[in-house]
N, C-alpha and C positions, 0 to 999 in steps of 0.2 A: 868130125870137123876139126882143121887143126888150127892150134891158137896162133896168135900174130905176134912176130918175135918182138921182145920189151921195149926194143927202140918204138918198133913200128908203133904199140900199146900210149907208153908214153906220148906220141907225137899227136895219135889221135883222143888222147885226153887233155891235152895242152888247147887242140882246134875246139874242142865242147866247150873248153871252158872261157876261149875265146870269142865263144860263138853266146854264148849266156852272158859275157862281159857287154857285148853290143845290144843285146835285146835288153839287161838290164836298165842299160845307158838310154834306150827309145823309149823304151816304159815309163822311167824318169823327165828324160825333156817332153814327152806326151803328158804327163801329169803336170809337169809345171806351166803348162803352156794354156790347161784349163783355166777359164774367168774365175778368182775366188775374190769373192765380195770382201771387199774392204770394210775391216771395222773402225770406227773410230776412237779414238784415243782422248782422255778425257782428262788433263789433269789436274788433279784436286789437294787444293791446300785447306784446313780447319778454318779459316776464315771462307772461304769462298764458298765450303759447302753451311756453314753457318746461312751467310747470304741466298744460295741457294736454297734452303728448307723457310725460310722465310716468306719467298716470291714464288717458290713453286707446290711445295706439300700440298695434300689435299685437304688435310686436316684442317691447318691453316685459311686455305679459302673457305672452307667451310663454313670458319668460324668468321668471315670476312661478309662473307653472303648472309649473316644472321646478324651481322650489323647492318647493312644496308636494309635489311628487312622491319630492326627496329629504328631505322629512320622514316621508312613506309610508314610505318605506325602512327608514329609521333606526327609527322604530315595528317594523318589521316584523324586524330586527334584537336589538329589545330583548326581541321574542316570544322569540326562542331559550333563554330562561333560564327560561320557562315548563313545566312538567312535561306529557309528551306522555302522553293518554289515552287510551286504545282499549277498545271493546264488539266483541266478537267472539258471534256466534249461527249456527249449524250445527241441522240435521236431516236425516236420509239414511233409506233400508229397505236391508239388509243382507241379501245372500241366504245359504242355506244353505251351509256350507267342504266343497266336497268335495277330496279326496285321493287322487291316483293314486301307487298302491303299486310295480306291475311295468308300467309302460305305461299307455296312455289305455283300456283294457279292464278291467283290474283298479281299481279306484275303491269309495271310503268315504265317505260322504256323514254329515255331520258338523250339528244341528241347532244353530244359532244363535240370539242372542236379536234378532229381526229389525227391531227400530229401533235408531237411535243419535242422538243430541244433547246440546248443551253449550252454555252460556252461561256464556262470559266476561268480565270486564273486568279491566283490564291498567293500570299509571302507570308511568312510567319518570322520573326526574328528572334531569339532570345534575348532578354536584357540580362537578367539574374534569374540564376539557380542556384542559390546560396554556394557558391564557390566551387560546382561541381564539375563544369567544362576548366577552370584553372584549374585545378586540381588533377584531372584527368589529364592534360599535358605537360606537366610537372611529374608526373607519375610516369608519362611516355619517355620523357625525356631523362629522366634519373635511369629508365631502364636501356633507353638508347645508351647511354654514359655508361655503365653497366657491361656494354655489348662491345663497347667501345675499349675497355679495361678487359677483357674477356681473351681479345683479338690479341694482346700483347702477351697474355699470362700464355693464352694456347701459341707462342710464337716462342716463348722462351722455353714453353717444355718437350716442344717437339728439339729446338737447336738444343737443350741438355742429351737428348735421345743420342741426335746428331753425333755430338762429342764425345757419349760412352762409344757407340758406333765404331766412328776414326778411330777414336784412341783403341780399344781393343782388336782392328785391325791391325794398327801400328805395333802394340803388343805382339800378335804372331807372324808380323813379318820380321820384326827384329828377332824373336824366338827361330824363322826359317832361318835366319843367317847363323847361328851358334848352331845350327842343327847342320848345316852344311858343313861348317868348320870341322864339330866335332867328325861329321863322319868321312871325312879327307884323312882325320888322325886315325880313326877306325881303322880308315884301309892299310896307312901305311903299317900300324902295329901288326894288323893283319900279316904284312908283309916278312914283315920281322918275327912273329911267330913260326910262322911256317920255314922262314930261315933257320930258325933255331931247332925244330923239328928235323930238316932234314941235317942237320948238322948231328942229330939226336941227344939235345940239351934238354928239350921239355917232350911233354908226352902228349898226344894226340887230344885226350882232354882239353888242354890249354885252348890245342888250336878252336875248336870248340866252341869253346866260351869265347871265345875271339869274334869267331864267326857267328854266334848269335848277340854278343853286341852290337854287331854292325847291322845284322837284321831288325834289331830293336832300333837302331836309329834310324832306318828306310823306313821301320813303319809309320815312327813318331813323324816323317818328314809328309809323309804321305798325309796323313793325317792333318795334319798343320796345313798343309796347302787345301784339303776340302773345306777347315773352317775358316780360313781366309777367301774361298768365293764364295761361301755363304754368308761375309761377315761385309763384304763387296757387294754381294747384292741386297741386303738387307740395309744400305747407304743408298744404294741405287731405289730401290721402293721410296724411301724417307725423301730424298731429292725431286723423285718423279723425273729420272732421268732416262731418257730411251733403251731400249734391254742390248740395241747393238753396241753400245758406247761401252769402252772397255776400259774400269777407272785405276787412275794410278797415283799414287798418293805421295801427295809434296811433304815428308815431314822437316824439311831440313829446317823449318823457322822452332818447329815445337825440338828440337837438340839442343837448340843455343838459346832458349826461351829462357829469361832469368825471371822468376818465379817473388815476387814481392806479399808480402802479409801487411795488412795495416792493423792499427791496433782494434781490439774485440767490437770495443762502442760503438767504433764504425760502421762496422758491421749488422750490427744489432740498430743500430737507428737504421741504416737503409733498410734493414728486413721490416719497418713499420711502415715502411714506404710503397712497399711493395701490391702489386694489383691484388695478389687477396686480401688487404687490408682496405682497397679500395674501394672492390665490390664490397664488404663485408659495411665498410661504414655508405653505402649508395643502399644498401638493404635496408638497415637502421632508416634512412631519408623516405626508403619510398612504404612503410610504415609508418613514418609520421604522416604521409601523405595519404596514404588508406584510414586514417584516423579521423581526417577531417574530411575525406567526403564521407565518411560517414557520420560525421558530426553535419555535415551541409541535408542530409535528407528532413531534419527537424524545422530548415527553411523553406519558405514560399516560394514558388517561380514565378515570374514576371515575362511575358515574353509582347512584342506589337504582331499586329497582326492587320493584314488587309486582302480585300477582295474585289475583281470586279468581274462582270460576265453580261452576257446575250442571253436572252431567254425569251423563249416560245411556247406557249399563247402567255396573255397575261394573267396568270392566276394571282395578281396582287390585290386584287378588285371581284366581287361579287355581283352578280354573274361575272366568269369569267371574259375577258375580251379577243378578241379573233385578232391580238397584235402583238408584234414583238415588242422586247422595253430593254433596254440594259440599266443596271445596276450596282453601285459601287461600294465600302463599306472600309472603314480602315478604325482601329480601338487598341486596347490596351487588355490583355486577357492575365487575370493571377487563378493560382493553384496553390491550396494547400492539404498537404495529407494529414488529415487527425489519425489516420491511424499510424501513424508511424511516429504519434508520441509514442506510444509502447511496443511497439513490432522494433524500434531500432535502437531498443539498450543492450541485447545480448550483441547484436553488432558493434557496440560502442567498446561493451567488455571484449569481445575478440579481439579488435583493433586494439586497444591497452596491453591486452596481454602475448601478444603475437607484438607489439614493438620492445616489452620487456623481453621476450623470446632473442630478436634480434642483438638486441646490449649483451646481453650471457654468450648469443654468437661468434659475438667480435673480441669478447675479451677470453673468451677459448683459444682461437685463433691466435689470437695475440700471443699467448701462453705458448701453443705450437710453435708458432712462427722463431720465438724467444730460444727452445728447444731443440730447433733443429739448427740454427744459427750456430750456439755452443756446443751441439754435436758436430756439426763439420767442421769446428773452426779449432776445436782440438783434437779431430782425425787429422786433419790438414798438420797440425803440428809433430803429432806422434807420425805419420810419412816423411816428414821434413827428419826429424828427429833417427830415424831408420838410413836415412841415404849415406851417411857414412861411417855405418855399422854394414852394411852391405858391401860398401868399398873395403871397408879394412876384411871382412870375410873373404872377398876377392880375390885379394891380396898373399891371404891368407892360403887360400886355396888352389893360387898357381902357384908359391912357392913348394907346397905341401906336393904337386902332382912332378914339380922338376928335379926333387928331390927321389921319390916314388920312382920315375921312369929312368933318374940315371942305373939306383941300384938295381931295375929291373935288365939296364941293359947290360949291367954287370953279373947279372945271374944271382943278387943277392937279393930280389923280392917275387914274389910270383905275380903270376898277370893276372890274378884276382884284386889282389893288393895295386896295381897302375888301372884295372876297368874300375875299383870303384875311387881312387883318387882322381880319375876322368870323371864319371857322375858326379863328386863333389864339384869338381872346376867350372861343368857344364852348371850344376844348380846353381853356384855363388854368379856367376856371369849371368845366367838370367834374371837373379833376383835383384842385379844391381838395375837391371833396364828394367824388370818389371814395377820398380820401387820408384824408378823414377817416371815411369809415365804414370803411376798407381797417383806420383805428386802430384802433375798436372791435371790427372783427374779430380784430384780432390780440391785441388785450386777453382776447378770449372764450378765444383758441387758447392764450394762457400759461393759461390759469386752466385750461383742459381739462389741458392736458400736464402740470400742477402737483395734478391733483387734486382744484384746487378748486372746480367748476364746478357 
């Protein structure tokens, strides 16, 4: 077979590749021209997803639906003062009384009046129970209170979640942009390596070391970008916001966010303000209130009472009568338990000693509360304190790398000596952005520990 002269070669490798240019080009508008589901676009400021973990968290309703439930309660507490009413309705056939006089053989067989029925209704009211239905809604209602303070503490510890959340997203997207910068410089050192190789300035090593820096920065990038949509969807979880919505994050108020401290006392008095100090002293209350219904079982009850009904035959009268009668009855009925002179002292002791329990409680807490206030509120100082000791580092460390990369490109430093004056550049530039959102973090954590968040 004989070959086809170059021209002819050429002209039919020109038409294949003509011919793969147009197929390319339909494969492409066939693809783009498929329906692709629109995601939506979400975007979120640290105030607005605050607001959102609020209205939407499940946690949150949860804890919302358990206040409602102890307002059920408390309702259903306040029923007890209600008068209980009862209908009562009976009908029977009555057989014949017989009568054994000397044994089952001798028997008197006795005619009856062979129906029987009666229609009742019945009211019973409480008056006093030695203070045990006020007591028992006072106890409902301290716990509603309780449930009520509950809903606000689970609202500020999910929006502290919230804020570690953004903030540590925000931390590695500012991290992806140094990561990008550095490895734009990668490439071009790259570049400039390999110039100097072929010039035969540096030796093949270099280039090398060159080219695994910059693989070390694709991996760091790559990496960065998986825990930023896992750090994206774990904000998405906490919002309860749909899985198509695709979130993009407003930081531009938390850059220019001028960051204020008030003085310690401040602090420290609103941290005694705060909901575990509320429930804490609602515990204490509904202990003195388990104190005294247990002090109320030592009293009498008092309650009215009345009745009235239909009734068939008359058995009010001897021999009975073949008539109906009705009947009505209305008094005053007391109760007292003697045994609970001495059945409710160990109950008296528990109740004493279970409200001393409570007091030791609160002033634990107190103690905590006190602790953690002056733990964040001189972390918060020493991050204050840091932010321009990381600038002057900065500072430090792009003069230290311009100095590095001139004599490098003078051929008086190696390129061990400009990669690691680059890793210093790269670390001080992070650590000025990671110090400073580290501030606002710790800004968030006084205000949480303080109450006021």
């Amino acid at each position: 077979m004989k070959k086809l002269p170059l021209i002819a070669r050429e002209s039919l490798s020109a038409l294949r590749n003509q011919q793969r240019s147009i197929l390319g080009t339909l494969l492409l508008t066939g693809t783009m021209m498929i329906p692709v589901k629109a995601q939506q676009q979400q975007v979120l400021t640290l105030p607005l997803a605050l607001q959102l973990a609020a209205e939407h968290n499940k946690t949150v309703y949860k804890s919302r639906l358990q206040h409602k439930i102890a307002e059920v309660e408390t309702r259903e507490k306040e029923e007890m003062r209600l008068p209980d009413v009862d209908f009562h309705a009976a009908y029977a056939r009555i057989t014949d009384l017989t009568e054994y006089k000397h044994g089952l053989s001798d028997k008197m067989v006795t005619a009856t009046i062979p129906e029987q029925a009666d229609l009742t209704s019945s009211v019973s009211l409480p008056i006093y129970k030695g203070g045990q239905i006020k007591y028992s809604i006072r106890k409902a209602r301290q716990e509603q209170e309780i449930s009520a303070l509950r809903v606000q503490k689970t609202v500020k510890d999910i929006q502290i979640e919230v804020v570690a959340n953004f903030l540590g997203v925000f931390k590695l997207m500012e991290f992806q942009k140094l990561i990008l910068e550095n490895i734009k410089e990668e490439e071009d050192r790259l570049k400039e390596v390999r110039a100097f190789k072929a010039n035969g300035t540096v030796t093949g090593n270099e280039v090398l070391r060159a080219e695994l820096q910059l693989s070390d920065m694709q991996l760091r990038l790559l990496s960065n970008k998986r825990n930023i949509a896992i750090g994206l969807h774990d904000l998405q979880t906490l919002l309860e916001l749909p899985e198509e919505k695709v979130l993009t994050l407003d930081t531009n108020l938390l850059i220019n966010n001028t960051l204020k401290l008030l003085p310690y006392p401040e602090y420290l008095q609103s941290g005694f303000q705060k909901e575990e100090m509320g429930i804490a002293k609602q515990q204490e209350a509904i202990r003195l209130t388990a104190h005294r219904l247990a002090k109320s079982n030592y009293s009498p009850t008092l309650s009215l009472f009345g009745a009235y009904g239909y009734n068939y035959p008359n058995y009010m009268f001897f021999p009975p009568r073949n008539n109906g009668y009705t009947l009505g009855k209305i008094g005053i009925e007391a109760n007292f338990s003697l045994s609970n002179l001495y059945k409710n002292r160990s109950k008296m002791k528990l109740a004493d000693q279970r409200i001393e329990e409570e007091k030791t409680n609160t002033e634990i807490l107190k103690n905590e509360i006190s602790d953690e206030v002056f733990k964040q509120y001189t972390r918060y100082q020493e991050i204050m304190d840091q932010l321009p000791v990381t600038e002057k580092a900065k500072r430090q460390a792009t003069e230290n790398y311009r100095i590095i990369k001139l004599k490098y490109l003078n051929q008086l430093a190696l390129v061990t000596d400009m990669l690691d004056a680059d890793n210093a550049l790269l670390q001080a530039k992070y650590n000025v952005v990671s110090t400073r959102i580290d501030a606002l973090m710790k800004h968030y954590e006084l205000r949480y520990a303080a109450g006021q968040l």
